[in-house]
C-alpha angles and dihedrals in degrees: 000000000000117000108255089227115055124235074241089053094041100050086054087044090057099039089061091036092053100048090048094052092056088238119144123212078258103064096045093052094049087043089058089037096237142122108283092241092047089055101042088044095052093046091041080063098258105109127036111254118237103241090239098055082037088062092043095050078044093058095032095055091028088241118172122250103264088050081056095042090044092055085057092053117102105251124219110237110218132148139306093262110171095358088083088077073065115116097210095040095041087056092054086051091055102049085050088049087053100031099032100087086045102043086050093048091050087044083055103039084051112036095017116232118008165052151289107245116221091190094061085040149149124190118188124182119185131164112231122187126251130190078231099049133302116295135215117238116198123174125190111204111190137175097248102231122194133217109250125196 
C-alpha cells in the first residue's frame, strides 16, 4: 500500500516541523543517533527511514502518522530536477564541471581503474575559520570500487 503523503511531501512537512520546533539538523541527528548528513539526507526523502528513528523524528517534530509512515518508504533517486536553480547546489555542480576530470584522473593515477562508490558513502561538512573569511569544508568519503573483468 502506498503512503498517503509523498517522501516529496514529507521532506516539505519536516522542513516546516523542524523550524517551528526550534530543532537544528543537528538535534534531530543526535537524537537519532546518526551522522548530521545521513539524517538531513533521509528526512530530505533520500534514505529510507528505519521505523524506530522514524517514530522518534515523529515524536520529536509532533509529525502525524503518514508523514511517519512516508520517511520509512524507499525513495526513487532521481535527479536534481529543479534544485539545480539552487545557489548552493549549482555551485557543487560547477566545481565538479571544472574538478571532475581531475579529480577522476587523480582517483585513477592512485587506486587504477574505478570508481568512488556513493552508495557505500560519508559525507562531513565543517566550517573552519579563515583570516578571509570562514571556509566550508566538505569531504566526500567513498568505498573505492574497481572495474573487474
Amino acid at each position: 500500500m502506498e503512503p498517503f503523503v509523498t517522501k516529496s511531501e514529507a521532506a516539505q512537512i519536516v522542513k516546516v516541523a523542524r523550524t517551528r520546533a526550534g530543532l537544528t539538523w543537528a538535534a534531530l541527528a543526535e537524537a537519532i543517533d546518526r551522522p548530521a548528513p545521513w539524517t538531513v539526507s533521509a528526512l530530505l526523502g533520500q534514505h529510507p527511514v528505519p521505523k524506530a528513528e522514524a517514530e522518534k523524528v515523529g515524536d520529536l517534530l509532533g509529525l502525524d502518522a503518514e508523514v511517519v509512515e512516508a520517511l520509512q518508504a524507499q525513495p526513487t533517486r532521481a535527479g536534481i530536477g529543479d534544485d539545480l536553480d539552487d545557489p548552493t547546489i549549482y555551485r557543487f555542480h560547477e566545481a565538479l564541471a571544472v574538478y571532475g576530470p581531475a579529480i577522476k584522473e587523480l582517483i585513477h593515477e592512485e587506486f587504477g581503474d574505478g570508481i568512488m562508490s556513493a552508495i557505500n558513502f560519508k559525507l562531513d561538512v565543517q566550517r573552519r575559520p579563515d583570516p578571509d573569511g570562514d571556509r566550508v569544508v566538505v569531504t566526500f568519503d567513498g568505498k573505492f570500487l574497481d572495474y573487474r573483468w
